[in-house]
N, C-alpha and C positions, 0 to 999 in steps of 0.2 A: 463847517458843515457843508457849505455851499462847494469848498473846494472837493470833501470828499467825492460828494453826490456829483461834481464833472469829473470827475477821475473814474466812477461807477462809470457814466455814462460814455464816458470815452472807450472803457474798455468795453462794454458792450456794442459801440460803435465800432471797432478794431477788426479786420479782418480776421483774428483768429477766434472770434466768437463765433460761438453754431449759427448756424444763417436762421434753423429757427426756433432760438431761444429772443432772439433782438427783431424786431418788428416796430420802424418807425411810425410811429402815432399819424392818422390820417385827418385828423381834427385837426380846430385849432393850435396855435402852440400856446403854452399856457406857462405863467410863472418863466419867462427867459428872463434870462439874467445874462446880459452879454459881458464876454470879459475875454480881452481879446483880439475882439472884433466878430466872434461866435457864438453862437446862441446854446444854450444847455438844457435838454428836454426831458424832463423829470418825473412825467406824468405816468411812463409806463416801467420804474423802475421798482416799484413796488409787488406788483406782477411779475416781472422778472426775477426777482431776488426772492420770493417765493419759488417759483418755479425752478431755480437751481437747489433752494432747500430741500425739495422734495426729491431733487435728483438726488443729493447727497446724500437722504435716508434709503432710497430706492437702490444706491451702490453698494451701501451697506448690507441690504439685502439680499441684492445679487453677490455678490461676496460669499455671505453666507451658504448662499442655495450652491454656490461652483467649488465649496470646502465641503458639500456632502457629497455632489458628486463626484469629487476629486476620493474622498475616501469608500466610498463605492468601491469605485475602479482601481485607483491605490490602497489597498488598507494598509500596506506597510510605509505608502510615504504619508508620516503623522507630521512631519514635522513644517511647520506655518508662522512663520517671524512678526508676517502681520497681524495674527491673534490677539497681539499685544497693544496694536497701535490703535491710537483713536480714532484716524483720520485712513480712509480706506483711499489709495489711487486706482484710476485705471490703470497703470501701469501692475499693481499688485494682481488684478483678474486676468489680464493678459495673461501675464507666468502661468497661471494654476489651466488656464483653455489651453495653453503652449504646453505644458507637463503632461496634461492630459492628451494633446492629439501626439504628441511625441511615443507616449506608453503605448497606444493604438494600433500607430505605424513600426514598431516593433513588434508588436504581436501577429499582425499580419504579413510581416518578413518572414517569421520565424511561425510559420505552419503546423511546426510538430510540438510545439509547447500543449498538453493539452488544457483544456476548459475545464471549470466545474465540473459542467455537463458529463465529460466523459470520464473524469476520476468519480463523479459519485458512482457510475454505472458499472465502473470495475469494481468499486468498495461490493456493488451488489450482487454481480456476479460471481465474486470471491466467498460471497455469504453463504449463498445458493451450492454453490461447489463443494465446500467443507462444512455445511451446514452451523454455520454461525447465527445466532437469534439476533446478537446485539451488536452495536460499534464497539463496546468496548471488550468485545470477543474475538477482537476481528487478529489483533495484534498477536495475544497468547496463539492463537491458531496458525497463525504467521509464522510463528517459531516453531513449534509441536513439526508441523509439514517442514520447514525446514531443516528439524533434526531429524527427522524420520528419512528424508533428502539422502544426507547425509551420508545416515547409518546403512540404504539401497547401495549409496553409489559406493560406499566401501567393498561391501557384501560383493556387487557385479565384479568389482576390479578385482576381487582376489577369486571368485569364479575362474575369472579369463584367466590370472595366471594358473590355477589349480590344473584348470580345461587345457594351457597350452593353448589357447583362441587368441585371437588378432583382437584389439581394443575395442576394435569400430563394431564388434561382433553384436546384432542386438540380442535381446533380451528371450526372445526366441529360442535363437538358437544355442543359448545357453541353456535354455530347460531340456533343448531335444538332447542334446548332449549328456546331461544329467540321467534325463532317462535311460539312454541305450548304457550308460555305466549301470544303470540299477539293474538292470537286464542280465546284461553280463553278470552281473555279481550273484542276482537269483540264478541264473542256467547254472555259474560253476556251486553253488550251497545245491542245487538240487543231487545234481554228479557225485560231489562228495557223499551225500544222502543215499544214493544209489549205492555207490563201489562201496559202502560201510555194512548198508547190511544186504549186498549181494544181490539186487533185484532190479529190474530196469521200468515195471510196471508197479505204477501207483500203489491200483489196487493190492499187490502185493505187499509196499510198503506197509499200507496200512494193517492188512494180516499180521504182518510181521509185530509191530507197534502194540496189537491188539495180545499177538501171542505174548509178548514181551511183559503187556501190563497184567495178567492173566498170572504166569508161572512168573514173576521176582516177586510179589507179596509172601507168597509161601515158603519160596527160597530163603529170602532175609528174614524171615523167624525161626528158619530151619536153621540156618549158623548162629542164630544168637540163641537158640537154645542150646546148639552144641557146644557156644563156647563157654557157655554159664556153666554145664554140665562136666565138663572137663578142665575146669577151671582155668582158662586162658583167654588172653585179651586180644593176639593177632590172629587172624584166619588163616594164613601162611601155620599155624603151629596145630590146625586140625588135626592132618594127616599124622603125622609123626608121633601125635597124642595117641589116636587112635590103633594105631597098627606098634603103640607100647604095652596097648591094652591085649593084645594075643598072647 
């Protein structure tokens, strides 16, 4: 025992001990047991070896508190070897404070990685835009505008070729184009309207239209009673019916 307790004492005596876990005793010396030629002072090693027990529950703890925040900030790096072990080192904390200011100094390299912060704020303004209530609406929507996308950018590309327009043509000027075709297409159906029933004035058309709906009602019962009446089914065989009748 006596050997252990100077082997204690030695190593706390040892330069590589914390300067202040070891605090030579300013009293008496008490209990020396020379062996050697050196005295072995036993008095404060009680205190001491306490006082490292408490470090070693106190590491365990900081252990723990530098694995929450290590998953904090890594949630994807789970994976922790010393989870398993009884006995926690400084050297195990160091890794996870070096892992962590490593991740840090990456992210601050690397500027355009964005934040929480600013993917929630697109998720919101995405919401707001195509009027989404919920997260899990956000996706469906995401697709719907995508095929809708889609189905534009087909429609535009065959415009321009239909149009004869250059690619870069926007969207614009794709309508005005469209227009002055519909334009054109009205001015030649009016023309044709015109040179059909021989008038260049609306008003007249519609006279005409009016005369027209006026005298064919009377008309077309007038040959369907002729043709009943002379027993024949083509109107091409009227005349001929009739002028056998003299």
């Amino acid at each position: 025992l006596l050997k252990v307790l100077s082997r204690i004492d030695s190593v706390l005596q040892s330069p590589r001990a914390p300067p202040l876990i070891f605090r030579p005793s300013k009293g008496p010396v008490q209990n020396d047991i020379k062996e050697n030629g050196q005295g072995c002072r036993f008095d404060h090693l009680p205190l001491t070896i306490e006082m490292w027990a408490d470090q070693l529950v106190a590491l365990k703890d900081l252990h723990r508190s530098l694995r929450k925040l290590s998953l904090e900030l890594l949630p994807w790096n789970t994976a922790d070897p010393q989870d398993k072990r009884e006995s926690i080192r400084v050297e195990d904390l160091q890794l996870i404070v070096d892992t962590i200011l490593e991740e840090l100094e990456n992210k601050e390299k690397n500027s355009q990685t964005p934040s929480v912060t600013t993917l929630s704020a697109i998720v919101s303004h995405f919401q707001k835009l195509f009027d989404v209530n919920s997260l899990n609406g956000v996706y469906p929507r995401m697709n719907e505008v995508y095929i809708k996308l889609g189905e534009m950018t087909n429609a535009m590309r065959n415009l321009h070729e239909l149009l004869e327009l250059d690619s870069s043509a926007p969207p614009t000027v794709v309508v005005n184009t469209v227009g002055k075709l519909c334009d054109i297409l009205n001015n030649n159906v009016a023309k044709q309207v015109q040179q059909l029933l021989g008038t260049q004035d609306i008003h007249s058309i519609i006279n005409k239209l009016e005369e027209h709906e006026c005298f064919f009602p009377p008309f077309q019962a007038l040959i369907q009673d002729l043709l009943c009446l002379l027993e024949i089914s083509n109107m091409d065989d009227i005349l001929p019916a009739v002028q056998s009748l003299k």
